[in-house]
C-alpha positions, 0 to 999 in steps of 0.5 A: 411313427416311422422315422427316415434317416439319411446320409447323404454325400453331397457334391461340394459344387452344388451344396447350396442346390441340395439344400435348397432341393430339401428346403424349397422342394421336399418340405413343401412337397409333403406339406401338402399331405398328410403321410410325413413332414421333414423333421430336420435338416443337419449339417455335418459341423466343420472340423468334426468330419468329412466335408459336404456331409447332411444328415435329413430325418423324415418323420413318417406317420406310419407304415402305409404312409411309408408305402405311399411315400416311396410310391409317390419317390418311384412313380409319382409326383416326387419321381422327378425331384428324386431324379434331380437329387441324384445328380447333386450327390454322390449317394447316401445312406438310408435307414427306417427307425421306430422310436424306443420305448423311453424317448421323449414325445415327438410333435404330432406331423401336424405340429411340425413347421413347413415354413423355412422359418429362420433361426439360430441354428442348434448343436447336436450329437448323435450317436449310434450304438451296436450292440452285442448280439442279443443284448439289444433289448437289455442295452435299450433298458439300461440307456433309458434307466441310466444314461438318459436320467445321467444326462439330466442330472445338475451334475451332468458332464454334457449339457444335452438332452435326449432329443429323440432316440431311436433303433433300425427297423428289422430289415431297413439298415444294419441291425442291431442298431441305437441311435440317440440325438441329443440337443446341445444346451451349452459348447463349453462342455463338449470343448472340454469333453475334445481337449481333456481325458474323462476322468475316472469317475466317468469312466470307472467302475460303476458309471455308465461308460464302464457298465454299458461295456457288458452291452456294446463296445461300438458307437459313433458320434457326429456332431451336427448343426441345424440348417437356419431353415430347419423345421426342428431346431 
């Protein structure tokens, strides 16, 4: 499975049609095939960042579903809406992702919900990694092997969970590139994790944050929240 990320910089008057263009528009348009579903719809979380910030990830059942769905965005039923969408953001970024090899099982496109059904919405952060040149391969062992089981720990500093990780397809965005969105069980630590330095066993010899500086340098967080209508939570 193929996932499509987007940054989108929305225009500030017009917020409210471009959700309602993913929600009433794009969830339903590829609900009725069977080549993608949208997966989530983010905002970027007030304070954390500039404002009118979305983050959507598409998930795309594979690469000739990819092709039939720009087909259908270029010259086909989906023209117009892309048209329309145009004029309700400055612009936006786009990526094609594939999974790694150790993140957690994704629903089947089937599974996913195509309602708008309303719920609390959910925390994230995501975070994405450059790593050093040809240490790509040996970062993403070294995240599945360390950081993630880290994350599960009782004594865990974050309470979050790998959601879905991810790395840009050859090609399809800047390159080399990890990408991990991560579910927020609890804000108590993340208030802790703003308002103090970590401490030393964080980030000292032997902990992940030490070691993983022989594989990368560079990453960014956002901290996103969920739309109500979201498929995923």
């Amino acid at each position: 499975m193929l996932f499509v990320h987007e940054f989108h910089t929305v225009v500030g008057r017009r917020a409210a049609d471009f959700e309602s263009a993913y929600r009433d528009g794009w969830m339903p348009a590829l609900a009725d095939g069977t080549d993608a579903r949208l997966a989530w719809y983010f905002d970027l979380a007030h304070g954390s960042g500039l404002a009118y910030r979305v983050v959507t990830v598409t998930a795309v059942r594979d690469g000739p579903a990819y092709v039939r769905l720009a087909e259908r965005l270029a010259r086909g039923d989906l023209q117009s809406w892309a048209r329309d969408l145009d004029g309700l953001q400055h612009g936006s970024q786009g990526r094609v992702l594939a999974t790694l090899p150790w993140s957690p099982p994704f629903p089947a496109l089937e599974e996913l919900p195509t309602g708008g059904d309303l719920r609390e919405p959910t925390m994230y952060m995501e975070d994405t990694m450059w790593p050093f040149p040809g240490k790509l391969r040996p970062y993403v062992e070294a995240a599945g092997a360390v950081y993630r089981p880290a994350l599960a720990a009782e004594d865990a500093r974050m309470h979050m969970s790998v959601a879905l990780g991810l790395e840009t397809m050859p090609g399809a965005g800047r390159s080399p590139e990890v990408t991990l969105l991560q579910r927020l069980s609890s804000l108590e630590p993340l208030i802790d994790l703003l308002t103090r330095d970590l401490p030393p066993e964080v980030t000292g010899p032997g902990s992940w944050m030490h070691e993983a500086l022989d594989l990368r340098d560079r990453w960014r967080s956002r901290l996103l929240r969920t739309a109500p209508w979201s498929p995923l939570p």
